[in-house]
C-alpha positions in Angstrom: -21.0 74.1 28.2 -18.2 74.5 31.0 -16.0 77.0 29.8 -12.0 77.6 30.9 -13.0 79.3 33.9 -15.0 76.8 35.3 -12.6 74.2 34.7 -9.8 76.4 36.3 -12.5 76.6 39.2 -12.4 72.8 39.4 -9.2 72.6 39.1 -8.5 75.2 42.2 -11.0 73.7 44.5 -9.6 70.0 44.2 -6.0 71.7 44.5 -4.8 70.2 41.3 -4.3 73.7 39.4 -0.5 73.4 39.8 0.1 69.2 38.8 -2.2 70.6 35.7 -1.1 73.5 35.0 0.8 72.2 31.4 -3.5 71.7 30.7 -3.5 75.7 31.3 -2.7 76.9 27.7 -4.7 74.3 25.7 -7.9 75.0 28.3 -7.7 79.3 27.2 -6.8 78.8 23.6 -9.6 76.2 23.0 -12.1 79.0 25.2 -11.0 81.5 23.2 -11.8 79.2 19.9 -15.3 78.4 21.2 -16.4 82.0 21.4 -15.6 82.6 18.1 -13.4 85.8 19.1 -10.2 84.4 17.0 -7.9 85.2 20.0 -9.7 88.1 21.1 -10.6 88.4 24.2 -12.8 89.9 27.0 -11.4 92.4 29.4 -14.1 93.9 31.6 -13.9 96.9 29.4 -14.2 97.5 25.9 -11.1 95.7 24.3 -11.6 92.6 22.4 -15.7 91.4 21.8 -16.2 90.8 25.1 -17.0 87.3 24.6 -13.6 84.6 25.7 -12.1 83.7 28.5 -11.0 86.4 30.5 -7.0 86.7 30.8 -7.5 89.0 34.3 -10.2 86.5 35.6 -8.2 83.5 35.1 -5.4 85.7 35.8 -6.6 86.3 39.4 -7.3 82.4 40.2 -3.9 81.3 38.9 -2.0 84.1 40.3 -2.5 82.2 43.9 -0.6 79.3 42.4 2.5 78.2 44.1 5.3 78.7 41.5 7.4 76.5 43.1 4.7 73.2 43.1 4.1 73.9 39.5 8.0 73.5 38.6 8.1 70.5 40.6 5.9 69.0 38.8 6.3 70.9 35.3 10.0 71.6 35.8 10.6 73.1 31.9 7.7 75.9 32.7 9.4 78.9 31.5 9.3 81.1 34.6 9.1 85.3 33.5 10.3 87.2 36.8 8.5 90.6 36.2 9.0 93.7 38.0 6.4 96.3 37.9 6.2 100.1 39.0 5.3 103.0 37.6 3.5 106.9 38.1 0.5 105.6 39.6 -1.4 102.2 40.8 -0.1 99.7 38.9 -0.8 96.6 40.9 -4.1 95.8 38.1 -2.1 95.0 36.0 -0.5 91.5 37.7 -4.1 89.9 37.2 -4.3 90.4 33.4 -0.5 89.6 32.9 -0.9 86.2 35.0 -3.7 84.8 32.4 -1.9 86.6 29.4 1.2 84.6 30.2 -0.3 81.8 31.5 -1.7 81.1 27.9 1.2 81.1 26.3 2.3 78.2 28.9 4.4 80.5 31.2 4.8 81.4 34.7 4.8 84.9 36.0 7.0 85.8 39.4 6.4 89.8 39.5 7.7 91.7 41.7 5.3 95.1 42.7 6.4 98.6 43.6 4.9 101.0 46.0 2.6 103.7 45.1 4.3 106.2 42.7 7.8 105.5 43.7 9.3 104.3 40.1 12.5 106.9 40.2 13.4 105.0 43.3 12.5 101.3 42.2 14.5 102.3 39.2 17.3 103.7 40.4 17.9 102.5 43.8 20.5 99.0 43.5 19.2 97.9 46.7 15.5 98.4 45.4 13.3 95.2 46.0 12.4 95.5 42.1 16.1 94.9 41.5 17.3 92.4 43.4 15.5 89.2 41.5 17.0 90.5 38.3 14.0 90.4 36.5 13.7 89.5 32.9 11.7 92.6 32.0 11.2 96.1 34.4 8.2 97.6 33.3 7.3 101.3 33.9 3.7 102.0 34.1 3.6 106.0 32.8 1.0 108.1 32.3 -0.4 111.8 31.7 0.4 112.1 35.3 3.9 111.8 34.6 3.7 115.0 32.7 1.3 117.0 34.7 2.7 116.5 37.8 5.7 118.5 36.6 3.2 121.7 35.2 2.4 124.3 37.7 -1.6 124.8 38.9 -2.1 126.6 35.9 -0.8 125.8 33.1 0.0 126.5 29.5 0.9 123.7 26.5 4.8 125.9 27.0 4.7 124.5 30.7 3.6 120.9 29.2 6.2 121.0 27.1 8.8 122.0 28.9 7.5 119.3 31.5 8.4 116.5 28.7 12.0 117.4 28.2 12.2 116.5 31.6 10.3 113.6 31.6 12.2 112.3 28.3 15.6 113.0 30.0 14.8 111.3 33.1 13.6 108.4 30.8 17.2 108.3 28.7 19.0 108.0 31.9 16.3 104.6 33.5 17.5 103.0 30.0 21.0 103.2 30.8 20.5 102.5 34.6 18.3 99.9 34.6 19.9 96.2 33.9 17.9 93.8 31.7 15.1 95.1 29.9 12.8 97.8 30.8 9.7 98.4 29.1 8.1 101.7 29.2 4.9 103.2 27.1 3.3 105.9 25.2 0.8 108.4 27.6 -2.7 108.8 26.3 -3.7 112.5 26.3 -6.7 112.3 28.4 -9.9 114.6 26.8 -10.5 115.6 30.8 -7.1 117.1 30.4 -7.2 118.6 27.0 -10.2 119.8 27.2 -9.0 122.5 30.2 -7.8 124.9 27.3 -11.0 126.8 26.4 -9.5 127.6 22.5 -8.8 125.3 19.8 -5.6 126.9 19.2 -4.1 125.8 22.5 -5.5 122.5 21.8 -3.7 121.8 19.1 -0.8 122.8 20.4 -1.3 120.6 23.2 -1.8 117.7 20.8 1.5 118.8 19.1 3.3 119.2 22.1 1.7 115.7 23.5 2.5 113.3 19.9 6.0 114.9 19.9 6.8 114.0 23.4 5.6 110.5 22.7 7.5 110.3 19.3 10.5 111.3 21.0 10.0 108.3 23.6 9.7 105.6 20.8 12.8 106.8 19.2 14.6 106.1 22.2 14.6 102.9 21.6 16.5 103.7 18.5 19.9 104.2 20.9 18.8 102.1 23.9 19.4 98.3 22.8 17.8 96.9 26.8 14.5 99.5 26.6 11.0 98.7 25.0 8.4 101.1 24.6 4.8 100.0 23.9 2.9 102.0 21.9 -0.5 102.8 23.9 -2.1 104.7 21.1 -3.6 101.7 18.8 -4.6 100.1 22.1 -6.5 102.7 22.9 -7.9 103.4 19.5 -9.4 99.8 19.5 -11.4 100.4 22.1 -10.6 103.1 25.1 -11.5 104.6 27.0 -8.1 105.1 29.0 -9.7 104.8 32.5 -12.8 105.4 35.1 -12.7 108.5 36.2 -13.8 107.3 39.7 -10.8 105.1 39.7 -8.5 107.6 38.8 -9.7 110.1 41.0 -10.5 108.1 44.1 -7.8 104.7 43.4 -5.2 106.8 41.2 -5.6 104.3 38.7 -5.0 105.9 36.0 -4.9 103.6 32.9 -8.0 101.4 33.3 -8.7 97.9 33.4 -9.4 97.9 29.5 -6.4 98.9 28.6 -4.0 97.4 31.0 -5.4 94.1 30.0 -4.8 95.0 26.2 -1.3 96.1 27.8 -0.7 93.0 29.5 -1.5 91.0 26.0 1.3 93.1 24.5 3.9 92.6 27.6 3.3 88.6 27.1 4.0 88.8 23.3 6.9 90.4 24.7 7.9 88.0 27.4 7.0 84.9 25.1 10.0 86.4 22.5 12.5 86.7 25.3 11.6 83.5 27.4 8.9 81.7 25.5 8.7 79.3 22.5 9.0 81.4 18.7 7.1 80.9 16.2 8.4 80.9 13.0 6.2 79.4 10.3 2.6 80.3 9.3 0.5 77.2 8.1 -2.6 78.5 6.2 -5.6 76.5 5.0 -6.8 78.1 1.2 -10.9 77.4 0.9 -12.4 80.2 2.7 -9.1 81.3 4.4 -7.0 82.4 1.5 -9.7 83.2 -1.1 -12.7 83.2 -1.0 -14.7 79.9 -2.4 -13.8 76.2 -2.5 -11.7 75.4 -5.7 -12.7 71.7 -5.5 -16.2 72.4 -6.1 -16.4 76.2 -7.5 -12.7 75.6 -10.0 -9.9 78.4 -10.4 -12.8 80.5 -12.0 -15.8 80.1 -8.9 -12.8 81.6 -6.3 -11.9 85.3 -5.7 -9.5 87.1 -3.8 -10.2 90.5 -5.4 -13.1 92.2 -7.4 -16.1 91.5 -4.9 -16.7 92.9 -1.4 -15.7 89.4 -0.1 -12.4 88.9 -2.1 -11.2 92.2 -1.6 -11.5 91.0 2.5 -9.4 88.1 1.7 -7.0 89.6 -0.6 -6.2 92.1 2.0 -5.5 89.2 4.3 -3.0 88.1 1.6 -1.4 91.1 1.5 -1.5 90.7 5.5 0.3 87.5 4.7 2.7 88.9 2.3 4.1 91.4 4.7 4.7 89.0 7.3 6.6 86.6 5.2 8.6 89.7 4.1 9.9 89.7 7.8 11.1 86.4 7.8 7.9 84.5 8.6 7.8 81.1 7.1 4.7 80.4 4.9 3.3 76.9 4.1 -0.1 75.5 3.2 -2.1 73.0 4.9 -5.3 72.0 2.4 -7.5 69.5 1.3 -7.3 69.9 -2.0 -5.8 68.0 -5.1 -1.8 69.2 -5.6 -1.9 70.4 -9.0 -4.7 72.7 -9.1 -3.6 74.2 -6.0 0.2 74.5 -7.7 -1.8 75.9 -10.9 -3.9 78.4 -9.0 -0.9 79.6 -6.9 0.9 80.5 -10.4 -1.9 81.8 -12.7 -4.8 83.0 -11.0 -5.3 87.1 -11.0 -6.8 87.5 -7.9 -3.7 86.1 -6.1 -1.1 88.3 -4.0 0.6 85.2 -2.6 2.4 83.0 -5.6 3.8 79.5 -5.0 7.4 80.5 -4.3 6.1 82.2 -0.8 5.7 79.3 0.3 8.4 77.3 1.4 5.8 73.5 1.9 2.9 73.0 -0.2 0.7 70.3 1.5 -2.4 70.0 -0.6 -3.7 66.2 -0.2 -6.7 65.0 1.7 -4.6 63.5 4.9 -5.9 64.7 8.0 -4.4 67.9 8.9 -2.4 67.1 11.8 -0.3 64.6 10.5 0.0 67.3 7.6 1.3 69.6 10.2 3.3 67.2 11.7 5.2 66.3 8.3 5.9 70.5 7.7 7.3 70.6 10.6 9.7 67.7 10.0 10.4 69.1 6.5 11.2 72.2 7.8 13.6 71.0 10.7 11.5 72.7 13.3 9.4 71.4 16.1 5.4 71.6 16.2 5.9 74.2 18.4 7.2 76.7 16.0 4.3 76.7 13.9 0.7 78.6 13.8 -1.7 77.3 11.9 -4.6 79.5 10.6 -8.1 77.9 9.7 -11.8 78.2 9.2 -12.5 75.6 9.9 -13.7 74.3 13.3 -13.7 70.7 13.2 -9.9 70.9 11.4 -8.8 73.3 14.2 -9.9 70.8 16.8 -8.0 68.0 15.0 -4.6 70.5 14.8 -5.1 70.8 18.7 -5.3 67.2 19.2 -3.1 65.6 17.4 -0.6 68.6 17.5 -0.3 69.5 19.9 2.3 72.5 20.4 0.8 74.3 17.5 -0.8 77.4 17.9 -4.1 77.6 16.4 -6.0 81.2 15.0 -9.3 80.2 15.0 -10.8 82.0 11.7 -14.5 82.1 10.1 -16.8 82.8 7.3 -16.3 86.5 8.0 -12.8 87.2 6.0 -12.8 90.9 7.3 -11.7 89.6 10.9 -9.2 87.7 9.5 -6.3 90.1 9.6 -7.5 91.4 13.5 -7.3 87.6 14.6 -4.2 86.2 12.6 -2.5 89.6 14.4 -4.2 89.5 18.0 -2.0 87.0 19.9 1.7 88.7 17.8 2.5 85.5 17.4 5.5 86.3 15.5 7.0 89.4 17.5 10.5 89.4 17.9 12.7 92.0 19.6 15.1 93.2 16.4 15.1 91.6 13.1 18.2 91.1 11.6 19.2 90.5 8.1 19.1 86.5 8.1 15.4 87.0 9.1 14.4 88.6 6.1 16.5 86.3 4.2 15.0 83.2 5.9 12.9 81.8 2.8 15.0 82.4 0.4 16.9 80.4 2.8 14.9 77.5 3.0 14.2 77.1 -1.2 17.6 76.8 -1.1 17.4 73.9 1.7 15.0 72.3 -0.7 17.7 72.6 -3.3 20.2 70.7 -0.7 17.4 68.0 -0.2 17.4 67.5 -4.0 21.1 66.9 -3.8 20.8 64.3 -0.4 18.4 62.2 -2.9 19.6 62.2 -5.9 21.1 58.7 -5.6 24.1 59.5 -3.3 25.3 58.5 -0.1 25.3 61.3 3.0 28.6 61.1 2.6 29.1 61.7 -0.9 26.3 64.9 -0.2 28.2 66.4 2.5 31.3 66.5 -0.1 29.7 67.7 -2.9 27.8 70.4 -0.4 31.3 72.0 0.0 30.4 73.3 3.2 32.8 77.1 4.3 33.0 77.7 8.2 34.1 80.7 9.2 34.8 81.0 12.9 35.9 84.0 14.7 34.7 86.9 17.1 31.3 88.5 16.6 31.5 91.9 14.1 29.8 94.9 15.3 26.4 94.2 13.3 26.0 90.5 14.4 24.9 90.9 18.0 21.3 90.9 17.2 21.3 88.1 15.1 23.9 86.6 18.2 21.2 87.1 20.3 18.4 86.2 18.8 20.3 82.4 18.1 20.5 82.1 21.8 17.3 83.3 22.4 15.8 81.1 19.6 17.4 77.9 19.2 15.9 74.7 21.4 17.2 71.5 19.5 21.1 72.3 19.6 21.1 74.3 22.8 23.3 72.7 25.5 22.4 74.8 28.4 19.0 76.2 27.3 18.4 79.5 27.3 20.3 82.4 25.8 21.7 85.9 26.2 20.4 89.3 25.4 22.1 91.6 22.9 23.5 93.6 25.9 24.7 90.8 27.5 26.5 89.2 24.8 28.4 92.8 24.0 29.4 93.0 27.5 30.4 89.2 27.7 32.7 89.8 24.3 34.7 93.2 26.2 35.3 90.9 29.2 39.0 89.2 28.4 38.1 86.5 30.7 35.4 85.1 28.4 35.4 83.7 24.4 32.5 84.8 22.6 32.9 83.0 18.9 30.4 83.3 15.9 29.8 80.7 12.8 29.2 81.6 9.4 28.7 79.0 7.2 28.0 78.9 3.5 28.1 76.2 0.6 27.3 75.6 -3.0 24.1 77.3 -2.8 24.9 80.3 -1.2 25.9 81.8 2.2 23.7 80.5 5.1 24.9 83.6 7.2 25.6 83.2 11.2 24.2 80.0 12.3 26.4 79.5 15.5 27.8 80.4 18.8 29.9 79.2 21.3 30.4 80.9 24.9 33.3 79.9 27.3 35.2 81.4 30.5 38.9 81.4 30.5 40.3 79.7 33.8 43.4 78.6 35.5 45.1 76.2 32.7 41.3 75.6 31.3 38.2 76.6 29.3 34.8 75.8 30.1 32.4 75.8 27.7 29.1 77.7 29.3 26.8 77.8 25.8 26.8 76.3 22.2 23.9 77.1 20.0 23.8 75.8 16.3 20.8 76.6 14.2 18.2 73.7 12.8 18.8 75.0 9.4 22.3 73.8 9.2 21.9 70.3 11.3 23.3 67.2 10.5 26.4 68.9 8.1 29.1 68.5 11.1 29.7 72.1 11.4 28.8 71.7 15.3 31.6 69.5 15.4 34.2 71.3 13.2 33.5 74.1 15.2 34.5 71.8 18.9 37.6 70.8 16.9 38.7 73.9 16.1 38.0 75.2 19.2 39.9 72.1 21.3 42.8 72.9 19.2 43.3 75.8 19.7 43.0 75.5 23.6 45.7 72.9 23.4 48.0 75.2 21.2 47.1 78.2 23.8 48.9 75.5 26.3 45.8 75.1 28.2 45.4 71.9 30.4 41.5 71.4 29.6 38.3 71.8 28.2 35.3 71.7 30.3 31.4 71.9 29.3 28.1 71.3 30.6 24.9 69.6 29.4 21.6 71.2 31.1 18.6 69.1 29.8 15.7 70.8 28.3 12.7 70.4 26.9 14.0 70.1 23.6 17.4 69.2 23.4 17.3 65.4 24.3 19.1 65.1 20.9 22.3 66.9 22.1 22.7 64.8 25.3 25.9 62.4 23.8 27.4 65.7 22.1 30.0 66.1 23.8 31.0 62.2 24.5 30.6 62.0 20.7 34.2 64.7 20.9 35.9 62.8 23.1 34.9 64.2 26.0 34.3 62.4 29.7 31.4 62.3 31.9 32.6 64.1 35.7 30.5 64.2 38.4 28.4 67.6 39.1 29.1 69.4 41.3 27.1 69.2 44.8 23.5 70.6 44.6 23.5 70.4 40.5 23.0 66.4 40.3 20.1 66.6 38.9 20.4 70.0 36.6 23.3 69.3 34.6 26.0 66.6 33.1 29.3 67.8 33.3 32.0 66.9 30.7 36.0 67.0 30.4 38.7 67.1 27.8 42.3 66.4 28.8 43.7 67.6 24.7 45.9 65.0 24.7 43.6 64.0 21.7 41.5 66.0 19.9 39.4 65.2 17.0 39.7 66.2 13.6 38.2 68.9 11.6 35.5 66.8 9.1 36.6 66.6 5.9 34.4 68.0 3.8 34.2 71.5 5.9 36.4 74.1 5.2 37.7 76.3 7.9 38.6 79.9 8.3 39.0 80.4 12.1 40.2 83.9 13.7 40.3 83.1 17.3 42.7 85.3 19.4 44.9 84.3 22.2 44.2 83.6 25.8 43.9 86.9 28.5 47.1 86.2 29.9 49.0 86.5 26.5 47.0 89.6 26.2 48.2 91.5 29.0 51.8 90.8 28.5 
């Protein structure tokens, strides 16, 4: 059977890699379901079961790709500009990273450093690895970055004392590098521990080594822009941490194992600052969530507990659970009848996960993809916010055809792999959570509840009334950054410029009294629905212009997007201001905004030269503006303009 690599092989030699390269992610993933290695993978070394496609050997093919011919012809690729430098060789790791991100449908521009010259990549403005601005720096360390400090003999005190340096030096990169830098743990090598003849020493060593690394993953406690990747499980699931030939004769000192299970975490990385999220699980239940088929074997034949086989799938539950305690979205997927399902979900023993966990219950016998399809649309998210997990092969198959943008964890009859694969591709990693995260299915019951009121017999209108929709608009409070942030980063449908701002960013952009930074809470007869949106704009001569507007899926079609334009008009024209500008950049996913702004009252300009074909402009004289909806009401704190300020 021709496997992802061939067909990437084909692909390259008829010079069609970059008009394909949309076929990239579905080629990998469907690989990676044919071994059987549930999003494992093979590395060259010892991570994964050796058997799937391998990220660094597609990784090397695609990495002679010409960026710029796949945009032309796939202009919504998400591009990731990574820069990459570090204590030693580094360079291995661009292969890996490549594959890693091209299965997750992005495009890696990195930019290298030389040889062990990261203090000067880092800290230099004028440093090649600074001038793209790239989306994440990262900072290859390892047990070099120690020893190098230690004299030729040396003690676990010099080690020691070696690491206060080390951590100090690492403090200041956070602060001096802009946009995000990603550093990581350093494996203690055994050829390095194993120098101190006594056991004594050696645990001190140890000691000395874990409290050096602990005190590097708490800076990220104080640092909002650094990220610090935990080496230690990567190395635990398989190791070891290099070839000694390679180190000693290449200086590469972590190996081509691990920097491809490194590179895997980077692109869970990259995919939550650039990339699609993922915000609801889809689960099939026969052989998936317990163990048995409760068609054929009834509530009695199925087990998630009390044999060797339903304690592995309770302990996937309980996987589950903790997931959906985060803010991931559960829903099922199942061929089954509704009511045993329902009945099984409330009463059965064995069960962790009870019916209000999940936020869709699909159990009919309609084929899955349209099943996935219709949560999606229940849900107000796209296809491409959803994973779906399934024994299944035949209905994983049908998920990737007729589903497209939904990611798919292959699982089997062996339910103690489940939790390794449902985890291995992080589908679900986010920088920060905030509090409407862990608040998000509460959240969406309580959307079910506002369904219930849109069909009980009344018109949209009459709903929206009785909804008794509160907006509260005003500057962002200390604590809401993150969640700021993560609505830019997050939100495709009502996103008029694409894209979004990291939490740095946005802090900056509120001190600066040239810009408006404004946040939306929202509640209604249900309860509060927290901050579900943003507006960005630049003060100029006599005008504002309107650079970002995010509003969250969960709160669409209540007119808060356009309470909040009315408010915000108005106040311009009190502020005396001549005009309000704003741009529409099409996306991938926003095609539903386009007439937003017409819809205000606003008028099509021409672009300016050069952006014809990346944006629509748009123009408000105030001399009308429209009228707050009637059924929202408004508390607005909005300030005064910069040059009021500095009277």
């Amino acid at each position: 059977m021709t496997n992802a690599l061939d067909r990437l092989r084909e692909l390259h030699a008829r010079g069609l890699v970059e008009k394909a390269y949309d076929q990239v992610p579905a080629l990998l993933a469907q690989d990676t379901d044919q071994s059987g290695t549930g999003g494992l993978h093979g590395t060259g070394g010892s991570h994964g079961t050796g058997a799937a496609a391998d990220p660094a050997k597609a990784g090397r093919l695609l990495a002679r790709v010409d960026p710029d011919a796949v945009l032309a012809h796939h202009p919504h690729t998400p591009v990731v500009t990574v820069a990459v430098t570090g204590q030693s060789t580094v360079g291995h790791v661009i292969d890996p990273l490549t594959g890693e991100l091209a299965r997750h449908g992005m495009l890696l521009r990195p930019v290298v450093g030389e040889y062990g010259t990261y203090l000067r990549d880092l800290t230099d403005p004028r440093s090649p690895l600074r001038t793209p601005a790239p989306d994440l720096t990262l900072c290859l360390l390892d047990a070099e970055t120690l020893f190098a400090q230690v004299p030729a003999v040396w003690r676990p005190e010099d080690v020691e004392a070696a690491g206060e340096e080390v951590l100090s030096r690492c403090a200041a990169l956070a602060d001096a590098v802009p946009g995000t830098l990603v550093l990581n743990t350093l494996p203690l090598p055994r050829s390095s521990s194993r120098q101190l003849v006594d056991h004594r020493s050696r645990a001190r060593l140890g000691a000395v080594w874990r409290e050096f690394n602990a005190r590097l993953l708490r800076l990220t406690e104080s640092a909002a822009r650094l990220v610090v990747i935990d080496l230690e499980p990567l190395v635990g699931d398989g190791g070891p941490v290099t070839d000694p030939r390679l180190e000693r004769y290449g200086k590469v000192r972590l190996g081509a194992g691990l920097l491809a299970a490194y590179a895997r975490e980077v692109a869970h990385l990259a995919r939550a600052v650039r990339g699609p999220v993922r915000k609801c699980l889809v689960l099939d239940l026969d052989h998936t969530l317990w163990d048995g088929v409760l068609g054929e074997d009834g509530p009695d034949g199925i087990a998630a507990a009390g044999t060797l086989r339903g304690e592995a799938f309770g302990a996937f539950q309980r996987c589950v659970r903790q997931l959906a305690s985060q803010g991931v979205l559960l829903a099922v997927s199942s061929k089954n009848d509704e009511e045993p399902v329902l009945e099984t979900l409330r009463t059965h023993p064995d069960m962790t996960l009870r019916e209000q966990d999940f936020v869709r219950i699909n159990a009919n016998w309609q084929p899955k993809d349209g099943n996935l399809l219709d949560i999606a649309r229940a849900l107000d998210l796209g296809p491409d916010a959803l994973v779906f997990a399934d024994d299944s092969p035949a209905e994983r198959a049908r998920v990737r055809q007729g589903a497209p943008g939904v990611a798919v964890v292959p699982l089997d009859d062996e339910p103690a792999l489940h939790v390794t694969r449902l985890l291995a591709d992080g589908w679900f990693d986010t920088l920060r959570l905030t509090d409407e995260d862990r608040a998000r299915t509460g959240e969406y019951h309580r959307q079910r509840e506002r369904r219930a009121l849109l069909h009980a017999g009344t018109s949209h209108e009459e709903f929206l009334r009785a909804l008794e929709v509160a907006l509260d608009l005003g500057p962002p409070r200390a604590h809401e950054y993150a969640r700021l942030s993560q609505l830019s980063l997050r939100t495709n449908q009502f996103n008029l410029t694409g894209g979004g701002h990291l939490e740095p960013e946005l802090v900056a952009l509120a001190a600066d009294p040239a810009r408006l930074l404004l946040a939306a809470r929202t509640a209604d007869r249900f309860g509060a629905n927290g901050l579900v949106a943003a507006v960005l704009g630049t003060f100029g001569a006599g005008t504002l212009r309107l650079d970002g507007m995010w509003l969250s899926c969960r709160v669409l079609g209540r007119d808060i997007e356009r309470a909040v334009l009315a408010v915000l008009l108005a106040h311009a024209r009190d502020l005396g201001l001549s005009a309000v500008t704003a741009r529409y950049v099409p996306t991938a996913r926003n095609h539903r905004v386009r007439d937003f702004y017409p819809s205000c009252g606003f008028t099509e300009r021409a672009a300016p030269a050069g952006r014809e074909d990346i944006s629509v402009e748009f123009h408000h004289d105030l001399t009308r503006v429209p009228d707050v909806p009637g059924h929202v009401r408004v508390t607005a704190t909005l300030g005064r303009r910069p040059a009021d300020e500095s009277r």
